[in-house]
C-alpha positions as CSV (number, residue, x, y, z in Angstrom):
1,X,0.0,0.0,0.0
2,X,3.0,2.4,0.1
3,X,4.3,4.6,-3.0
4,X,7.2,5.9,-4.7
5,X,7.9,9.6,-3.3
6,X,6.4,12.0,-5.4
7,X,5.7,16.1,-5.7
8,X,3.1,16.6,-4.0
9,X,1.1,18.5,-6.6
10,X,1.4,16.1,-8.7
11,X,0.4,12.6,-6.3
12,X,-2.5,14.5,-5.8
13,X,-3.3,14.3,-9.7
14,X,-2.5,11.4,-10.0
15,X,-4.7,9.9,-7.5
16,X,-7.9,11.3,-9.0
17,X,-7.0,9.2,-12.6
18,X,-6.0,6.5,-10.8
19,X,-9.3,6.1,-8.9
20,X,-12.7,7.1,-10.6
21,X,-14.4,6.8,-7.7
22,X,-14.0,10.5,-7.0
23,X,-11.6,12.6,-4.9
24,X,-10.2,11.4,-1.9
25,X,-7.4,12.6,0.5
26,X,-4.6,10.4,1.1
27,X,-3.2,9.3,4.4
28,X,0.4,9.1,5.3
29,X,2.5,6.2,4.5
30,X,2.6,5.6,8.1
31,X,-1.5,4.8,8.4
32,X,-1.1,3.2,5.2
33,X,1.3,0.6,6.7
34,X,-0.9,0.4,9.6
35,X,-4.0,-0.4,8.2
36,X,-2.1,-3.3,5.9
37,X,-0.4,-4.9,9.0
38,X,-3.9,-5.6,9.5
39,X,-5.6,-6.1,6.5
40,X,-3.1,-8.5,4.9
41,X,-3.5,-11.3,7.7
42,X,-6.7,-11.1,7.3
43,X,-6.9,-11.6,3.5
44,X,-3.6,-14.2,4.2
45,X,-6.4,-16.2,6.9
46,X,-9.0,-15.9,4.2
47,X,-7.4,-17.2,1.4
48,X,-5.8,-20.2,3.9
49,X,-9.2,-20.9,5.3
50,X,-10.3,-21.3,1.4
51,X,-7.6,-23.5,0.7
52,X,-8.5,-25.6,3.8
53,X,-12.0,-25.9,3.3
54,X,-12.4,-25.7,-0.2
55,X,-14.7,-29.0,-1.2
56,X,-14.0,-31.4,-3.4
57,X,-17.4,-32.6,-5.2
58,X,-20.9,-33.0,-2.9
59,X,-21.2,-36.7,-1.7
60,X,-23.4,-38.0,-4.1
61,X,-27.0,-39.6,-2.9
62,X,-30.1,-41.9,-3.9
63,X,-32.3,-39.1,-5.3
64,X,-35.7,-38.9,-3.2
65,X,-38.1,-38.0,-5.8
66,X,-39.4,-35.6,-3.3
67,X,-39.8,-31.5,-3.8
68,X,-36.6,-30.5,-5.3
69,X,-34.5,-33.7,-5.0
70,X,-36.3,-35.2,-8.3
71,X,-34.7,-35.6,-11.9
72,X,-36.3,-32.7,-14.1
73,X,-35.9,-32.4,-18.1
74,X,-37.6,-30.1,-20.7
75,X,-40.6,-30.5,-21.8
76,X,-43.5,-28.4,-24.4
77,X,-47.0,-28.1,-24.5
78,X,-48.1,-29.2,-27.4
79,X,-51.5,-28.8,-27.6
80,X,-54.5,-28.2,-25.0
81,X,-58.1,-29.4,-24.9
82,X,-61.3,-28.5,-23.0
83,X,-62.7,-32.1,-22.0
84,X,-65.1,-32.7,-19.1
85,X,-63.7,-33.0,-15.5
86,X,-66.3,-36.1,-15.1
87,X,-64.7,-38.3,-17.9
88,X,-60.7,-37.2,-16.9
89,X,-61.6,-37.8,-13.3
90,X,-63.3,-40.8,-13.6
91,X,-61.0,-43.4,-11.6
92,X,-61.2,-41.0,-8.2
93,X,-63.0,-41.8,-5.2
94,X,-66.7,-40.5,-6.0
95,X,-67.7,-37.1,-4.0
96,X,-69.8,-37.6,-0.8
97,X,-71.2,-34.8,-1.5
98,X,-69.9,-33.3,2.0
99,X,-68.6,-29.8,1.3
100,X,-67.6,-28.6,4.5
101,X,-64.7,-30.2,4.8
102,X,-61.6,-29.0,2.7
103,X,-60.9,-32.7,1.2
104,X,-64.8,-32.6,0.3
105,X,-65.0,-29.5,-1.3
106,X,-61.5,-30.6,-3.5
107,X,-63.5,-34.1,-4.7
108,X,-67.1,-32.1,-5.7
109,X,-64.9,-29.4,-7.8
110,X,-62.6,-32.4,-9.5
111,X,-66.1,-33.4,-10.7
112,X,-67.0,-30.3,-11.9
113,X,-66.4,-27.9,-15.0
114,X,-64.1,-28.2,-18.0
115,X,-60.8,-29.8,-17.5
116,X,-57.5,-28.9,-19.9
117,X,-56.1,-32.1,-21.4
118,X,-52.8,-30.9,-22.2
119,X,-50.5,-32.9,-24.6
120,X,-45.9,-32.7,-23.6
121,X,-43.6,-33.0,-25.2
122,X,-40.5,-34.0,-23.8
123,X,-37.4,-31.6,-25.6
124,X,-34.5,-32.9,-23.2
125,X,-32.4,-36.3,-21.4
126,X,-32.9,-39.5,-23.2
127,X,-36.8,-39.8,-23.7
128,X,-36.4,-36.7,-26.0
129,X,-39.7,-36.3,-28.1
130,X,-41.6,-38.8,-26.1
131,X,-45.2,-37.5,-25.4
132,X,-47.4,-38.0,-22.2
133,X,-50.9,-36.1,-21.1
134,X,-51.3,-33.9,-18.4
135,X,-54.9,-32.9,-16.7
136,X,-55.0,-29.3,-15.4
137,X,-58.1,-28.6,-13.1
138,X,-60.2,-25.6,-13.9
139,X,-59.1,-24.0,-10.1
140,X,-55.5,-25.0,-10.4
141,X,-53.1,-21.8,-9.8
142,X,-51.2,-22.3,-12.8
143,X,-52.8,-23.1,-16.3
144,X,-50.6,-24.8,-19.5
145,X,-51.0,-22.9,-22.8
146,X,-50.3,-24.1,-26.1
147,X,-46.5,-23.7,-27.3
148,X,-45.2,-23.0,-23.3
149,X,-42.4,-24.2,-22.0
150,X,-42.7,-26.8,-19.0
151,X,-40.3,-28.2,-16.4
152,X,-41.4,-32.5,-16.2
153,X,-40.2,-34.7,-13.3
154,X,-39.1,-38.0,-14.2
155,X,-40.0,-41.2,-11.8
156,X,-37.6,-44.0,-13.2
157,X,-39.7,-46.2,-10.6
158,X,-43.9,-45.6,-11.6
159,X,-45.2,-47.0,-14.9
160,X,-44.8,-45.5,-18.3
161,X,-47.8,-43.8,-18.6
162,X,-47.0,-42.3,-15.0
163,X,-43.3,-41.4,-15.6
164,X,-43.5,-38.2,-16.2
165,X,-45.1,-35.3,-14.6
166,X,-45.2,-31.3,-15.2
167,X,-43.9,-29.9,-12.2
168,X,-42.8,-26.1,-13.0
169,X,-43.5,-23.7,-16.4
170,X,-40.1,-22.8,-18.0
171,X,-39.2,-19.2,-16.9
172,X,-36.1,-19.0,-18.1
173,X,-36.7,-16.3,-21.2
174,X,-38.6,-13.5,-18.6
175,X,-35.4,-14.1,-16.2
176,X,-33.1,-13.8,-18.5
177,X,-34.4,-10.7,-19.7
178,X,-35.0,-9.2,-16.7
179,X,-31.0,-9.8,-15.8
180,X,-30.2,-8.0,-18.8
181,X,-32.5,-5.1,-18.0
182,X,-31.0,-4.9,-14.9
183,X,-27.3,-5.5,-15.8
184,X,-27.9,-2.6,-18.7
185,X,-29.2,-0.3,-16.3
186,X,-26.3,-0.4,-13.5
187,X,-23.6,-0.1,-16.8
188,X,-26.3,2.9,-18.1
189,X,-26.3,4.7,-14.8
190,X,-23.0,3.4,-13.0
191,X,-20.7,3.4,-16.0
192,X,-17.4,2.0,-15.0
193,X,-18.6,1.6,-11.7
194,X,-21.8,-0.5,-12.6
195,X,-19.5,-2.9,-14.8
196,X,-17.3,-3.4,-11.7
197,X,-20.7,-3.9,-9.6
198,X,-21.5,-6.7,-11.8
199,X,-17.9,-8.4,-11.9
200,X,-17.9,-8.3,-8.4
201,X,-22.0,-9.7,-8.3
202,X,-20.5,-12.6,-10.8
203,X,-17.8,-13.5,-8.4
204,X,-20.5,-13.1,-5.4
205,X,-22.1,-15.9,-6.9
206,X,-19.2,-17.8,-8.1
207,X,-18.1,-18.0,-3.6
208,X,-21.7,-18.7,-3.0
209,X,-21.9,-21.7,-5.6
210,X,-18.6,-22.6,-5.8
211,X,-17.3,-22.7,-2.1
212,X,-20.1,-22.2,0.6
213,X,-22.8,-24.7,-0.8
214,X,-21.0,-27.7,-1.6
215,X,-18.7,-27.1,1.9
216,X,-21.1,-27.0,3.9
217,X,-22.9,-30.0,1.7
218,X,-19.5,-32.1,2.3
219,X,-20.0,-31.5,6.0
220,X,-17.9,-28.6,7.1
221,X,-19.0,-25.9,10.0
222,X,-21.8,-23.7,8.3
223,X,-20.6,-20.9,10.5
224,X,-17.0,-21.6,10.0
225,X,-17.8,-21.9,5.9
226,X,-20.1,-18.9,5.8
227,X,-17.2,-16.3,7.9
228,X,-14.3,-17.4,5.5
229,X,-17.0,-17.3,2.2
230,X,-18.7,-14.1,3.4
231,X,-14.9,-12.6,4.4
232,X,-14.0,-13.2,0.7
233,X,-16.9,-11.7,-0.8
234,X,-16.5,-9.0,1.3
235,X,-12.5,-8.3,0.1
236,X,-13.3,-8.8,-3.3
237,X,-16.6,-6.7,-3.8
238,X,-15.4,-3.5,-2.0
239,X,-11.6,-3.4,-3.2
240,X,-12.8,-3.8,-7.1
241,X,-15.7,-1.7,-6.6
242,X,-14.6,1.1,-4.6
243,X,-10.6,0.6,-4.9
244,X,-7.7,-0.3,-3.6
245,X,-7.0,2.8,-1.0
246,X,-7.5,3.7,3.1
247,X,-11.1,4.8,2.6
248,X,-11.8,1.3,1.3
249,X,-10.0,-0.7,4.1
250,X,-11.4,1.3,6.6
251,X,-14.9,0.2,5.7
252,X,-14.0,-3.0,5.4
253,X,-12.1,-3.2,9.0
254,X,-15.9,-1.5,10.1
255,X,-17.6,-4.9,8.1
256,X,-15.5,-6.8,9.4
257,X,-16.1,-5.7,13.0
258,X,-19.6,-5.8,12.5
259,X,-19.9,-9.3,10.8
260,X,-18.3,-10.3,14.2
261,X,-20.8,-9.3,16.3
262,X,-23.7,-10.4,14.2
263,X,-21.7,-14.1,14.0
264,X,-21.3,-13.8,17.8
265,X,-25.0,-12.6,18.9
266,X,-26.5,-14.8,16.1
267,X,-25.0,-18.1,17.8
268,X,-25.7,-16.6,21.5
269,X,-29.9,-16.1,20.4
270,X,-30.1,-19.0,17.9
271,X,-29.3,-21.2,20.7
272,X,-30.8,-19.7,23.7
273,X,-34.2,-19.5,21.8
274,X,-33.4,-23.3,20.8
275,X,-34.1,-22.6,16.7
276,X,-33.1,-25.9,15.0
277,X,-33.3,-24.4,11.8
278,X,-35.1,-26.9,10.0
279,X,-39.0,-26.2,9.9
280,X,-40.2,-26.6,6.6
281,X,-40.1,-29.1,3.8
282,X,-37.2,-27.8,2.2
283,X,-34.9,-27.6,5.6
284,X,-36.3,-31.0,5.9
285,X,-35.5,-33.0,3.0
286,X,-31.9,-31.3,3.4
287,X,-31.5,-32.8,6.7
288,X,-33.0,-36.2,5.5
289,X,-30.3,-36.6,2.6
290,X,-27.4,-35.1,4.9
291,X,-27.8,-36.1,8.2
292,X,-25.0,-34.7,9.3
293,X,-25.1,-30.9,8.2
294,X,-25.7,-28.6,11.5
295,X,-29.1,-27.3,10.4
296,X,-28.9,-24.3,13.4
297,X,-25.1,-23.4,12.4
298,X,-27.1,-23.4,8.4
299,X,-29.4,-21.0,10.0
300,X,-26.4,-18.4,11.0
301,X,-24.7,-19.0,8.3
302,X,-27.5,-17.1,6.3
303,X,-28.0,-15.1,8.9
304,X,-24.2,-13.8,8.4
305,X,-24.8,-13.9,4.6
306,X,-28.0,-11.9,4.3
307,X,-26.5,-8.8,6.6
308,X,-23.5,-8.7,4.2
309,X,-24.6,-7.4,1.7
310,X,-26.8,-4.2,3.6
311,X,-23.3,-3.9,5.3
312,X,-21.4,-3.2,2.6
313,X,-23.6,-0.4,1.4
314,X,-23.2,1.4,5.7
315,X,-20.1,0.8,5.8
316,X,-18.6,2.2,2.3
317,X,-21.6,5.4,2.7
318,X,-20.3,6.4,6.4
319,X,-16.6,6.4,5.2
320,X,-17.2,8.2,2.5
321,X,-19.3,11.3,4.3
322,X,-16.2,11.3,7.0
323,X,-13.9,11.8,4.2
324,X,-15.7,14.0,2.6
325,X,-16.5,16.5,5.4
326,X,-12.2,16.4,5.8
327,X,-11.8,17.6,2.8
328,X,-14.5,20.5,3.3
329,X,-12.3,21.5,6.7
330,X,-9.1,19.9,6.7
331,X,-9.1,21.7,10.2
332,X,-11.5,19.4,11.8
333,X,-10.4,16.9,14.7
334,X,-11.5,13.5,14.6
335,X,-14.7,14.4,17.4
336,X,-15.8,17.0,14.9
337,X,-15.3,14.4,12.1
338,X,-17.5,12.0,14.1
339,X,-20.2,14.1,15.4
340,X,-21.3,16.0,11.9
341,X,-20.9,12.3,10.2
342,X,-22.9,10.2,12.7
343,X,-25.8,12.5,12.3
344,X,-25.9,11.7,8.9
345,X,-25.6,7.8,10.0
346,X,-28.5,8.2,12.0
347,X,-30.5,8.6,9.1
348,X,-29.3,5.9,7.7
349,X,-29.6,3.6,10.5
350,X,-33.3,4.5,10.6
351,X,-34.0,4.0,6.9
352,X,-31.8,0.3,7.0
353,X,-33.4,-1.2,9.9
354,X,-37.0,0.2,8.5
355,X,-36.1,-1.8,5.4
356,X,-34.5,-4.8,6.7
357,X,-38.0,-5.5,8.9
358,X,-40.2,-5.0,5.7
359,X,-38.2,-7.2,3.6
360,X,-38.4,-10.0,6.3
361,X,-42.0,-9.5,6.8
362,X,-42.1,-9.1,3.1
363,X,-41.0,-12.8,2.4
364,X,-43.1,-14.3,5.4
365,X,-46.4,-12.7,4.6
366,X,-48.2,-15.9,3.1
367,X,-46.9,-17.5,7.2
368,X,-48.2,-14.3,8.9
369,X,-51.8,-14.7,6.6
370,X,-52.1,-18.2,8.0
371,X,-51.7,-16.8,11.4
372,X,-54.6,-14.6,11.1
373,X,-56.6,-16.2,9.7
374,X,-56.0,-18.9,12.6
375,X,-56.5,-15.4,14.7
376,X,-53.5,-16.1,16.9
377,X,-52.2,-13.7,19.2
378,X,-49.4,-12.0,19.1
379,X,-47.3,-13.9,21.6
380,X,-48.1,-17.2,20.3
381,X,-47.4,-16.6,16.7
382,X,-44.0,-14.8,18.2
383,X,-43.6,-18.1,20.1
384,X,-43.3,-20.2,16.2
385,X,-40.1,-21.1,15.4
386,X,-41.0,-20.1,11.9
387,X,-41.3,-16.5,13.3
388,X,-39.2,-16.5,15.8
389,X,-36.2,-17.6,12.9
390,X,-36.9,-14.1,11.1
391,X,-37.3,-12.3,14.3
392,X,-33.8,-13.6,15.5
393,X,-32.5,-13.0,11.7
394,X,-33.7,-9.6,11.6
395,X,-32.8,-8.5,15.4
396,X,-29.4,-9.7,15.1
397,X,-28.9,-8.6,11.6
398,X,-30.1,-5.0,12.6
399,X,-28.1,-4.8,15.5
400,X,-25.4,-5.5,13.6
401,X,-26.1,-2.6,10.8
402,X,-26.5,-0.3,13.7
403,X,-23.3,-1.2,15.7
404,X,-21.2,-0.7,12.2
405,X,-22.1,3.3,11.9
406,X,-20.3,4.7,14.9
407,X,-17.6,1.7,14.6
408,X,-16.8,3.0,10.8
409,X,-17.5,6.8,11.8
410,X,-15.0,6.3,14.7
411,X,-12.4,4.5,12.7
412,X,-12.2,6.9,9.7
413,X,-12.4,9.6,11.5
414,X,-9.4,8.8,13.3
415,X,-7.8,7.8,10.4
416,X,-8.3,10.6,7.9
417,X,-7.7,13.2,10.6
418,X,-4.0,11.0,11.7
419,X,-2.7,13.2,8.9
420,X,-1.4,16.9,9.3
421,X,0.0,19.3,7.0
422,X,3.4,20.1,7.0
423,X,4.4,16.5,8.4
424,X,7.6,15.7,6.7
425,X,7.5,12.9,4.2
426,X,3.9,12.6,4.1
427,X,1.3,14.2,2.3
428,X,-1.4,16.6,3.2
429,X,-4.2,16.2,3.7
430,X,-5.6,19.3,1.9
431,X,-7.5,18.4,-1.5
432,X,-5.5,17.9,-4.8
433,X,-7.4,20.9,-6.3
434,X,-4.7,23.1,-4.5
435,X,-2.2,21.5,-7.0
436,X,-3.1,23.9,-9.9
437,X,-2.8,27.3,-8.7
438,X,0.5,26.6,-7.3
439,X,1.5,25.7,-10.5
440,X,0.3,29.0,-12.1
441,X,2.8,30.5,-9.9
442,X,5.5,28.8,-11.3
């Protein structure tokens, strides 16, 4: 992190080609040593911890045919027909006739009203252009159209005429699109800085797939896997983004702080509350093919992951306002520094938190529905482990956003004020503009 000497006027020019990310004031070589005397054993531990735990392939296993654990190919609706529901639904259990009961309501309506007879085609795996008929019921959420694309399950083990099933409509053209919609608009808006954004995104994903998922699938400590995954996203996303300079590492020495104290609250609360993390289907088939995976250590694992990325964004924003209020008044000490930037923190803090909680509640409204409409109270739908998971997720993960604003205001504002003008061998801390009129002089 250290420099060949240079004139003064002209390190400060150089800097702002160097780094697009606007003007910033540099520190003296001697916080610049600092602050990599920490940050390199960290990225050294990192990239061992990678090394150590980096899985070979998942341990392979008997596929369930259940939910997601099922072999899926291709498949395209041929054709659709309106037939009568009485003829398709024949060979069911006759109706009672009893509608007040949810299983006798389901057998009057599969008697009732046109049925689509819908004709696949199989485009993929080794039954490629083999055709088999699938009945849609008239109340059925999702409805085949002629020419769509399908997702079939295969069952190796049923009968012919029963081996394949549509389970999903192909969505993969509206995705796509929407990625590229997206990805346009960050390069459109962003410009250099949106193409890095997505870079480091691509890399994000590469860690998530590449590393965390099949380490933790092979058997390693969730927590363990998500720190060293999460720590690795963290260096690369901020350092390609943002740079390679002090305002950089001191936002991530404030992530990294933070990330602690959400790891170390999350295992404190995910134990005392006794959250086993595995209450659904899907946390349940998980633990039925890998017995051995530590379902609550999954839980904080995604508890650690999830806060990353809103950390990133609190972290980079305070250490930018402190640096930017030092180079409006060089003059200002580092409590100055830290009072005028935590105010602005405290707005941000409110509008995080505020956001986090929706987002939660957000993906757990179909849960909370069923709670009202069960009219449970309060404390008892509080009490469900299926709540009380987001509640601990969204406490911890808030606690941690807050804690990193005065632990990033306090850190660069102590080191962007370390400097002082007139130091010898170091620069100033005064903003490269100055560089021009001094050489009018000349």
């Amino acid at each position: 992190m250290t420099s060949s000497p240079q004139h003064p006027e002209q390190q400060g020019h150089d800097h702002g080609h160097v780094h697009s990310h606007g003007p910033a004031a540099p520190v003296s070589r001697h916080l610049r040593r600092v602050i990599a005397a920490v940050l390199i054993p960290f990225a050294t531990a990192v990239l061992v911890g990678l090394a150590v735990l980096w899985p070979g392939e998942a341990p392979g296993h008997e596929r369930s045919g259940v939910g997601f654990d099922r072999q899926t190919e291709q498949g395209r609706v041929v054709s659709v027909e309106r037939v009568d529901c009485k003829d398709v639904n024949a060979g069911q259990v006759p109706p009672t006739g009893d509608t007040s009961t949810p299983e006798g309501r389901e057998a009057v309506a599969a008697q009732q009203g046109d049925c689509g007879k819908a004709t696949v085609e199989v485009t993929t795996g080794k039954d490629k252009g083999r055709r088999f008929v699938e009945i849609v019921q008239p109340d059925a959420p999702r409805q085949l159209k002629e020419g769509q694309g399908v997702v079939v399950a295969y069952a190796p083990d049923a009968p012919r005429d029963l081996q394949y099933s549509v389970t999903d409509v192909d969505r993969g053209f509206p995705m796509a699109l929407l990625a590229g919609i997206f990805a346009l608009v960050v390069v459109l808006v962003g410009r250099m800085r949106g193409v890095m954004a997505l870079i480091a995104l691509a890399v994000s994903f590469a860690v998530l797939t590449l590393f965390i998922l099949p380490a933790i699938l092979q058997g390693s400590n969730p927590l363990l896997v998500a720190v060293v995954g999460a720590s690795a996203i963290m260096l690369i996303a901020l350092y390609s983004c943002h740079g390679i300079t002090a305002r950089t590492s001191v936002a991530v020495l404030g992530t990294l702080i933070s990330l602690l104290l959400i790891g170390l609250l999350g295992s404190l609360f995910i134990g005392w509350a006794s959250l086993s993390g595995n209450t659904d289907d899907n946390t349940g088939l998980i633990k039925g093919l890998y017995p051995n995976i530590d379902m609550s250590g999954l839980l904080l694992a995604g508890v650690i992951i999830g806060s990353l990325g809103v950390l990133d964004d609190v972290t980079v924003t305070q250490t930018s306002a402190v640096w930017e209020l030092h180079q409006a008044d060089p003059g200002m000490g580092p409590r100055g520094l830290y009072r005028s930037a935590i105010r602005i923190g405290r707005d941000h803090i409110a509008s995080v938190v505020n956001t986090l909680v929706l987002a939660y509640a957000g993906a757990a409204l179909p849960l909370l529905l069923l709670f009202s409409i069960a009219q449970s109270s309060v404390g008892t739908v509080a009490n469900s482990e299926l709540v009380a998971e987001e509640i601990v997720r969204t406490l911890v993960g808030s606690i941690g956003l807050v804690a990193s604003v005065p632990v990033t205001t306090a850190l660069a504002a102590l080191v962007v004020s370390a400097d002082r003008p007139g130091r010898a061998g170091e620069t100033t801390a005064a903003p490269a503009r100055g560089g021009r009129g001094r050489r009018r002089k000349k």
